[in-house]
N, C-alpha and C positions, 0 to 999 in steps of 0.2 A: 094786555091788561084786562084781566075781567072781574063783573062785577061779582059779587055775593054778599050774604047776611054780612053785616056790618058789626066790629069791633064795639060792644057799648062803650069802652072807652076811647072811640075811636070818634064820638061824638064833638064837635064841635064845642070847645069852652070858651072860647072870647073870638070875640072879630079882631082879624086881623087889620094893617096900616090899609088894607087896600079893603074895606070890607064891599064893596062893590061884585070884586071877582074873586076873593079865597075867606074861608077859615083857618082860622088858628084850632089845633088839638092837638090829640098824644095817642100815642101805639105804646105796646108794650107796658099797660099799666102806667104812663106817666113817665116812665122812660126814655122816650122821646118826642121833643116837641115838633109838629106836624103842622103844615100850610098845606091846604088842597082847595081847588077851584069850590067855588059857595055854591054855581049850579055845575051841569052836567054829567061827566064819569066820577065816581070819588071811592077812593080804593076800598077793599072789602078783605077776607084773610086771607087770598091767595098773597099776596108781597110779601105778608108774615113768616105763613110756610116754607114760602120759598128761599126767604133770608133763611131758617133754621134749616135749609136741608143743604144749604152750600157747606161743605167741610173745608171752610178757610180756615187757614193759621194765620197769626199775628204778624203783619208784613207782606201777606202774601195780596197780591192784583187780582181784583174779579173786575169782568167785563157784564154791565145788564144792559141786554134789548128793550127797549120798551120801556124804559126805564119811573113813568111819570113823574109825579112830584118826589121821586125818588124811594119811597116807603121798604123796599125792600132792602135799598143796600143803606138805608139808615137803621133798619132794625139789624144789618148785618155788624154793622159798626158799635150798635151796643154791645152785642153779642163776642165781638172779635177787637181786641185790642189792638191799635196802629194799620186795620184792614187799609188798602189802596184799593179805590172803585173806581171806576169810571160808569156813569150810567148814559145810555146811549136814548134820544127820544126826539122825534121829528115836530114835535109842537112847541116853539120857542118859549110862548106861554109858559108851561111845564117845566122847562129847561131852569127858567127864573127862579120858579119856586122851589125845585128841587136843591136850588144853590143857595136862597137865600134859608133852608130847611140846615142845608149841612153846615152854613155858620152859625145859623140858632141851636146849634145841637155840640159845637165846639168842634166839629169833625173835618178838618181842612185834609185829611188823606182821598176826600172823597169829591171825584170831579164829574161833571154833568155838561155833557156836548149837544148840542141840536143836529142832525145826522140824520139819513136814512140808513139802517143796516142795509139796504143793496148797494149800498155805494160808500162805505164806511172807509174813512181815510185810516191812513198807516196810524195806529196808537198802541205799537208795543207788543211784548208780549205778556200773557197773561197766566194764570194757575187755575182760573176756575173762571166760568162763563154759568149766566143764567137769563132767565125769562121767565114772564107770565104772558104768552102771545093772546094776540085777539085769535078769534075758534069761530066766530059765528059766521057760516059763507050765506046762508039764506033766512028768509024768514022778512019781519016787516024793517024797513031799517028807522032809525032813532035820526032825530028832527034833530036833534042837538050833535055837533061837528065834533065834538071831543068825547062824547059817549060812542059815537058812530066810528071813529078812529079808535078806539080803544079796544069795542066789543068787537066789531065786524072784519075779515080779512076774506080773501082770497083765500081756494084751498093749497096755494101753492107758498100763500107766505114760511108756513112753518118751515118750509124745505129752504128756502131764503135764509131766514133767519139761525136755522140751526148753521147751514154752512159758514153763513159770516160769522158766530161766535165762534165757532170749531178750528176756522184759519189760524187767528192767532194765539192760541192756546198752546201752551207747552206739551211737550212729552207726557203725558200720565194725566194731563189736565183731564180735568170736572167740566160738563156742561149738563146742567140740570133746568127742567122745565117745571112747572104747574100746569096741566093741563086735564079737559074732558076725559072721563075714560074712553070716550070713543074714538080717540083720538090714536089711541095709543098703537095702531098700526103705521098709521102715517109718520107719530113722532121715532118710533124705532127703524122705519125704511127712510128718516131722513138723517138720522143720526149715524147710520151705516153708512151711507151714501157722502158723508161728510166726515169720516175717519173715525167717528168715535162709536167705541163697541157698546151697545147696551149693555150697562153693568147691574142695573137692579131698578126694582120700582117700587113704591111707597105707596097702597091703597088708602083713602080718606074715605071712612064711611061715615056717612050722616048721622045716621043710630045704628044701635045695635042689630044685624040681622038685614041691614037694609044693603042694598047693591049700591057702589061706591059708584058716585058723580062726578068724582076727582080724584086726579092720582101725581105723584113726584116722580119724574123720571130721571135718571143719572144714568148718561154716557163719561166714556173712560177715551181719549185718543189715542189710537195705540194699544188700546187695554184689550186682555187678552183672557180676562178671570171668565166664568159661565153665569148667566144671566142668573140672577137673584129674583125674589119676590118676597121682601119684607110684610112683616104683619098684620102692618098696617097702623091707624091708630081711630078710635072714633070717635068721632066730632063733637055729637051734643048726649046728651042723660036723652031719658023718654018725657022729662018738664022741660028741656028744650036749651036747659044748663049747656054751659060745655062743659065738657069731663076734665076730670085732674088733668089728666096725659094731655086732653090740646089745654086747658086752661096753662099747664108749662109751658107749653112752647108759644101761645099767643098773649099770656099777657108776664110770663117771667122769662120767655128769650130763650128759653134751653133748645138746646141744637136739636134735629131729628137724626139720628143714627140709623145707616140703613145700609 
């Protein structure tokens, strides 16, 4: 899970029952109601992104790594009628509020386990697998335990993490990341390495003309098509707006096709 410019509608509107340790808010313009811890990590647009670039159908199971207070596979579940999630996330804390998130939001298809992915018990199989992993190996680390667990990883997690989504993923199945561009060797030598073919990638650029900080990666298990490189889409105007293209997909939900 990492951090970035924050949803304005992603701003806290009322304290929550616990107002000690979460806020109450909304994603997706109002769309959905959102608890997330008052201090520490608190989600930014990757979750968003990466609910629109899952291509689930109505019924169909996704597994998320990392899952926190759950943001992405609730935006998922706006987005995808009758979706089955399970979000996977080793901070019990999170675990809570991601559950007490999917009954404020009427979504009982969507379940929240406390787990490590290295050691992830038998939960099925699945259609589509995703994440926003922690990316930061070096640098100063952050005083606060749930920022620190969020942003910072080993450079060997992603390779972890890819292979426990990829295990139980069906034939044809989806595993899609949010991650650094610079990343993008490691996530594709881990995704090989874990059955699933690099099928295409998604550039986020911040403005126009500027080199993309972020990108959506989609592996295929089994998949056998030739790597893609979509268009991409860009982020903010030059006053700092988001553009139509992400204003759809972060605050009206529409999928990213890629």
């Amino acid at each position: 899970m990492t951090a970035a410019r924050k949803l304005r509608n992603d701003r806290p509107m009322a304290e929550s029952a616990d107002a000690q340790t979460s806020t109450t808010g909304h994603l997706l313009n109002g769309r959905v109601r959102y608890s997330q811890p008052k201090d520490g990590f608190r989600s930014g647009i990757e979750p968003v992104l990466l609910a629109a670039a899952v291509p689930a159908r109505p019924g169909e199971r996704v597994l998320e790594a990392g899952t926190g207070a759950g943001a992405a596979l609730l935006c998922l579940a706006a987005r995808v009628a009758d979706v089955q999630g399970v979000g996977v996330e080793r901070d019990a804390c999170l675990v809570t509020l991601a559950e007490q998130n999917a009954v404020a939001n009427g979504w009982p298809g969507l379940r929240f386990i406390a787990a490590d992915m290295a050691s992830l018990p038998d939960l099925g199989a699945f259609d589509h697998a995703c994440a926003n992993p922690p990316y930061h190996a070096d640098g100063t680390a952050s005083p606060d335990a749930s920022r620190q667990a969020a942003k910072r990883a080993s450079a060997e997690l992603l390779s972890v993490w890819t292979a426990a989504m990829a295990k139980p993923l069906r034939p044809r199945g989806t595993l899609s990341v949010v991650l650094p561009a610079a990343l993008l060797p490691l996530a594709i030598s881990a995704l090989i390495d874990a059955g699933c073919q690099p099928a295409a990638m998604l550039p986020l650029w911040p403005k126009a003309g500027r080199a993309a900080k972020l990108l959506l990666l989609r592996g295929v298990k089994g998949g056998r098509m030739p790597f893609r490189v979509a268009a991409g889409i860009v982020l903010h105007a030059d006053d700092g707006r988001f553009t139509p293209e992400a204003d759809a997909v972060l605050r009206r939900g529409s999928q990213l096709d890629y």
